[in-house]
C-alpha positions in Angstrom: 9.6 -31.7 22.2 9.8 -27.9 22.5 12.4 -25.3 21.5 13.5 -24.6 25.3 14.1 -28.3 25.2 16.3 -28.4 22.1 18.3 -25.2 22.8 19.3 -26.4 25.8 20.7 -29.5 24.3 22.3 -27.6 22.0 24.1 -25.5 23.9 25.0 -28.2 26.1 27.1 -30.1 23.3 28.2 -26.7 21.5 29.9 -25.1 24.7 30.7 -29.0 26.5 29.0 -27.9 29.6 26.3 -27.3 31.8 27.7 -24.4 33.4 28.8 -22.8 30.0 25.0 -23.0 28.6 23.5 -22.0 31.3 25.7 -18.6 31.3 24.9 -18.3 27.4 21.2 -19.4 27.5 20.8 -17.0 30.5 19.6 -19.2 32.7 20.2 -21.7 36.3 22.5 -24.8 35.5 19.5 -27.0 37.1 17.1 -25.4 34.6 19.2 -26.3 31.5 19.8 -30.0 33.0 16.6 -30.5 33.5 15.7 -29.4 30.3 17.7 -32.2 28.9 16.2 -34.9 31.0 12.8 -33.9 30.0 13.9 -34.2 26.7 15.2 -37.6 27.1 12.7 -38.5 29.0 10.4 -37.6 26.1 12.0 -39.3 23.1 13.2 -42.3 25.3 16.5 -42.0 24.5 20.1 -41.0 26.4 21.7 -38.4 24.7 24.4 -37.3 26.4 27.5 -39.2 28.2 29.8 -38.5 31.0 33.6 -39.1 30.8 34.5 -38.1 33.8 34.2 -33.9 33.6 33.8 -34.2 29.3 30.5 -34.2 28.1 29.8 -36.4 24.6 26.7 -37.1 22.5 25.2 -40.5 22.0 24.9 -41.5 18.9 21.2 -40.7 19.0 22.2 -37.1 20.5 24.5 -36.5 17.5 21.9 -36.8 15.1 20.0 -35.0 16.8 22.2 -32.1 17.4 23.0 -31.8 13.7 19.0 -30.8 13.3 19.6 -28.7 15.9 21.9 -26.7 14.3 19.5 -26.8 11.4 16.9 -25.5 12.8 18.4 -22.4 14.9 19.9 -21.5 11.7 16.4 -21.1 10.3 15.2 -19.8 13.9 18.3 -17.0 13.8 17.7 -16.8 9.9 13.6 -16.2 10.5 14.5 -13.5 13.3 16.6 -11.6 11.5 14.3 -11.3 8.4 11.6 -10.0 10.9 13.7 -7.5 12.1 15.1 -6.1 8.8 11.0 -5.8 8.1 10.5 -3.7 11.2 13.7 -1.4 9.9 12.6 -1.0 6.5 15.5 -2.9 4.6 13.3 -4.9 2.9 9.9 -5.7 2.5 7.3 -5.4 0.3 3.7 -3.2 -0.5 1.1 -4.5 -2.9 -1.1 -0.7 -3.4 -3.9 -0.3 -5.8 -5.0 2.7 -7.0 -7.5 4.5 -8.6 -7.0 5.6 -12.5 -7.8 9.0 -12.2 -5.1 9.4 -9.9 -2.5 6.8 -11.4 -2.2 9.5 -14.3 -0.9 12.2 -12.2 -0.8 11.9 -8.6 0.6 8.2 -8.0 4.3 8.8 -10.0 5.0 11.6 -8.0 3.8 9.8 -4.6 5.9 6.5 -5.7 8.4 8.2 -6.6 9.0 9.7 -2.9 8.9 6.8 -1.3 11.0 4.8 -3.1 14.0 7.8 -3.0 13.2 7.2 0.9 13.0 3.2 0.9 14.4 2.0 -1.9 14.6 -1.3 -0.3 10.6 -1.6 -0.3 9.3 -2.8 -3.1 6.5 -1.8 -4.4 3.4 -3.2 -6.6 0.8 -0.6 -8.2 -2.2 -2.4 -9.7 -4.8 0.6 -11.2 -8.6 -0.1 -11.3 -11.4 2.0 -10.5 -12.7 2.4 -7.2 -15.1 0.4 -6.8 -13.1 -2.9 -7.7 -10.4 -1.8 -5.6 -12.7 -1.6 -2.5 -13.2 -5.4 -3.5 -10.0 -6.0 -4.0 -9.1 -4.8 -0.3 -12.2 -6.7 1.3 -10.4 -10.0 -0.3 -7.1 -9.1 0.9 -5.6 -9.0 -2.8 -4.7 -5.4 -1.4 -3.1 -4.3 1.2 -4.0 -0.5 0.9 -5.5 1.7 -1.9 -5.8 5.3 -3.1 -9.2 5.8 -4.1 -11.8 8.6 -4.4 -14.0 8.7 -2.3 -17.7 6.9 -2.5 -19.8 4.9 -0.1 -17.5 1.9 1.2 -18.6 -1.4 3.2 -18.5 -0.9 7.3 -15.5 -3.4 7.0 -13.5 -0.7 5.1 -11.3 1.5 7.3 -10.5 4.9 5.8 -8.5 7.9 6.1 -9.1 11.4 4.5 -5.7 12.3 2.5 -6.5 15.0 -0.1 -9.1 17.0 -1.8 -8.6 17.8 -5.5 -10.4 20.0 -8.2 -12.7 18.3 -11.0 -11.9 20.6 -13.8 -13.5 20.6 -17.3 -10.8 20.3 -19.7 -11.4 20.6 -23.7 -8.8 20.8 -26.9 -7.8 23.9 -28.0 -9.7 23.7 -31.1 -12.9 22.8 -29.2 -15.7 25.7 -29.9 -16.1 25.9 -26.0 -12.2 27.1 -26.1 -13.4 30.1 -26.6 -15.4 30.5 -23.7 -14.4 32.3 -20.4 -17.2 30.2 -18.6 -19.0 26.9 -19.8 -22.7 26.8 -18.4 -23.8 22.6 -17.3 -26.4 23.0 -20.6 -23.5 23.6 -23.0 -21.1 20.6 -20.9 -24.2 17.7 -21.8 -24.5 19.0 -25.5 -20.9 18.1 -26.6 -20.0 14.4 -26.5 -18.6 13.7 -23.0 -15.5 11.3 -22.9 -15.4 9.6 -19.7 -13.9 6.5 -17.5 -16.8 3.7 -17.1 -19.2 2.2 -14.4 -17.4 1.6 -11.1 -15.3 4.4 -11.5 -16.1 7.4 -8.6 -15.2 10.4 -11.1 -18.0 9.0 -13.3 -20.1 8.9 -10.3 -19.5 12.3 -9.3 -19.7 13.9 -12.6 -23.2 12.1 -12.9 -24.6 13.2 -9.5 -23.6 17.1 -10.7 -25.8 16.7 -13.7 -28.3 14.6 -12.2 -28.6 18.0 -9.6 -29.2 19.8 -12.5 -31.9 17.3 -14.3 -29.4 17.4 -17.3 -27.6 14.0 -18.7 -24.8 14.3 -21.6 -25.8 13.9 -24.8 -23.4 11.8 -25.7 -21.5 9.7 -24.1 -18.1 7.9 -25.0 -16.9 5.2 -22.0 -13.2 5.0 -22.4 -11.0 2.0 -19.7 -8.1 4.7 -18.5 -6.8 8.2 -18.2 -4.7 8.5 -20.5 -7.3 7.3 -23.5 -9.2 10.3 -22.0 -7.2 12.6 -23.1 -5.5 11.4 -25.9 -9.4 11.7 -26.8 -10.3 15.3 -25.6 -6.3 16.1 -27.6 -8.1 15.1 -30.9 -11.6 17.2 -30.2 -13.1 14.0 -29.7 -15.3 15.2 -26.8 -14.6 16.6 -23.4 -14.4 15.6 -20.6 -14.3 15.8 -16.5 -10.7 14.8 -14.6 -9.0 15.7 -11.8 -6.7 18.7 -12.4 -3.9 16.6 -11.3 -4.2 14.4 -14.1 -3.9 17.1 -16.6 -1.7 19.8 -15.2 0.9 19.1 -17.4 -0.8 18.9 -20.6 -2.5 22.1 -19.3 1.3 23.9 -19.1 2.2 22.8 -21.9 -1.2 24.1 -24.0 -2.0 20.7 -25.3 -5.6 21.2 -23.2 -7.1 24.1 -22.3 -9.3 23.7 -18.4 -12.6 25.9 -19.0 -14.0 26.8 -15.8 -17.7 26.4 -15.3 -19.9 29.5 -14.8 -20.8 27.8 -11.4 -17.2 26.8 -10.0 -15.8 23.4 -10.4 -16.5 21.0 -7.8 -14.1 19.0 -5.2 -13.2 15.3 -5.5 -12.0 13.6 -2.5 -9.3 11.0 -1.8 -8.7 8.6 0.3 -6.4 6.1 2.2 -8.2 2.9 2.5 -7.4 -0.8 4.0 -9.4 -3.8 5.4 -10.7 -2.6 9.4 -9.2 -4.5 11.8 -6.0 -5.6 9.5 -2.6 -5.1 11.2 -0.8 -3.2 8.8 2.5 -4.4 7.6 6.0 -2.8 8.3 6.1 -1.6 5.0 2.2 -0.4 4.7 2.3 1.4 8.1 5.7 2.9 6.7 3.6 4.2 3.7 0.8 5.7 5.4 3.3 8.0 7.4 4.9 8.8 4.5 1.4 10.2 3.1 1.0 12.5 6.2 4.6 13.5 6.1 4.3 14.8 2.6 1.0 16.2 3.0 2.8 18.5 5.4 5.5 20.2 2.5 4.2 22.7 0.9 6.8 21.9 -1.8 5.0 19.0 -2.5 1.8 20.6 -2.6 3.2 22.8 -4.9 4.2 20.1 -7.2 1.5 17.9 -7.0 -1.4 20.6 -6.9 -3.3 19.3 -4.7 -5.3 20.3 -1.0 -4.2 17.8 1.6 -6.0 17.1 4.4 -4.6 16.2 7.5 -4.2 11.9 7.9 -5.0 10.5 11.2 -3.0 7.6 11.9 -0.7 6.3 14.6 
């Protein structure tokens, strides 16, 4: 049995004709009838009766036709879902995202979208980096935000921004004081910072390792926040994106110390499993990204360099 089969059975004992289907199923009156016969034929059963021009259902056809109406309900209910996804009244995103960026960048990105689609829901899981590259190669993701580090050729990626690492200490902290911090006097103070698997770690490490210098001390702490709540109490200092701390910066709970040889660029980006067809909702997301990369209000907001996405 096969949906042609069925409909035109259907529409055969909904209208009471041939004729009548035909018109509605867009189609020759031969076609539909001999749809029916091969579906007869098939179950080995009459279905339908002739009283002189009135059509009637066996008692085997009306059975069948009250599936029938079953299951183009779910075939007119299943269409209609699809095509509410490809409009954007509902669906859904699972995103992960890295910590360093779930501080300050991701509640102001969110919170665009959803004034845009309410209707898509959204789920943010934060982890660092490197487990959210995993997380993507086992589908448990359908995008992420990450900075950037070496990812698996089955990763596809697209550039979105370019932020500032900035060295932010507590008001009190002796290197306050200081209109430039060298790297020498950044590894004697303990150093608060996210742990392994995390790509700020990795690039603070490679800028020391550059250097020949390693921190002193070292305190590993699991998010953003605990970072600065940290650095707040003159626990340490430490190494974040200036997103992350703009606010506490403006408001003169941190002070950002530049270092005597600039600060250095961290770089985010877009990622999802190559070869995946995005979803509605995902494709709907990534645009998003490149549409807001283009305001400078946002910019403004946000503080950060975008780059230009390429996606279509």
């Amino acid at each position: 049995m096969n949906l042609n089969q069925l409909r035109a059975f259907y529409g055969v004992i909904k209208t009471g004709t041939f004729s009548k289907a035909a018109e509605e199923l867009n189609v020759t009156e031969p076609a539909v009838f001999m749809q029916v016969r091969s579906l007869e034929r098939y179950l080995g059963y009459t279905l339908l009766d002739r009283f002189g021009k009135e059509l009637r259902p066996t008692e085997t056809g009306e059975i069948l036709y009250e599936y029938a109406k079953k299951i183009f309900s779910l075939v007119d209910e299943a269409t209609h879902a699809v095509r509410e996804l490809q409009d954007l009244k509902k669906g859904f995103l699972r995103l992960g995202t890295a910590r360093s960026l779930a501080y300050g960048l991701m509640p102001i990105v969110v919170s665009l979208f959803q004034d845009q689609y309410p209707s898509i829901r959204l789920f943010l899981d934060e982890n660092n980096s490197q487990e959210l590259v995993e997380s993507i190669l086992q589908r448990h993701h359908e995008l992420a935000i990450v900075a950037r580090l070496p990812y698996p050729d089955k990763i596809e990626t697209i550039p979105f921004a370019t932020d500032e690492i900035v060295l932010i200490v507590s008001p009190q902290s002796k290197l306050a004081k200081k209109e430039t911090v060298s790297w020498s006097e950044a590894a004697e103070d303990p150093l608060v910072c996210t742990g392994a698997g995390s790509s700020t770690q990795s690039c603070i490490w490679k800028e020391f390792e550059k250097r020949n210098m390693q921190p002193v001390s070292i305190i590993e702490a699991g998010s953003t926040e605990f970072i600065i709540r940290l650095v707040k109490q003159g626990k340490g200092h430490a190494f974040l994106p200036s997103t992350c701390v703009k606010e506490d910066i403006a408001r003169g709970e941190l002070l950002a110390v530049p270092l005597n040889e600039g600060n250095f660029l961290f770089y985010i980006d877009v990622i999802y499993l190559k070869g995946k067809t995005l979803s509605p909702a995902a494709s709907k997301f990534v645009r998003f990204l490149r549409e807001i990369k283009e305001s400078p209000k946002i910019e403004r907001a946000i503080g950060t360099s975008f780059h230009s996405l390429y996606y279509d």
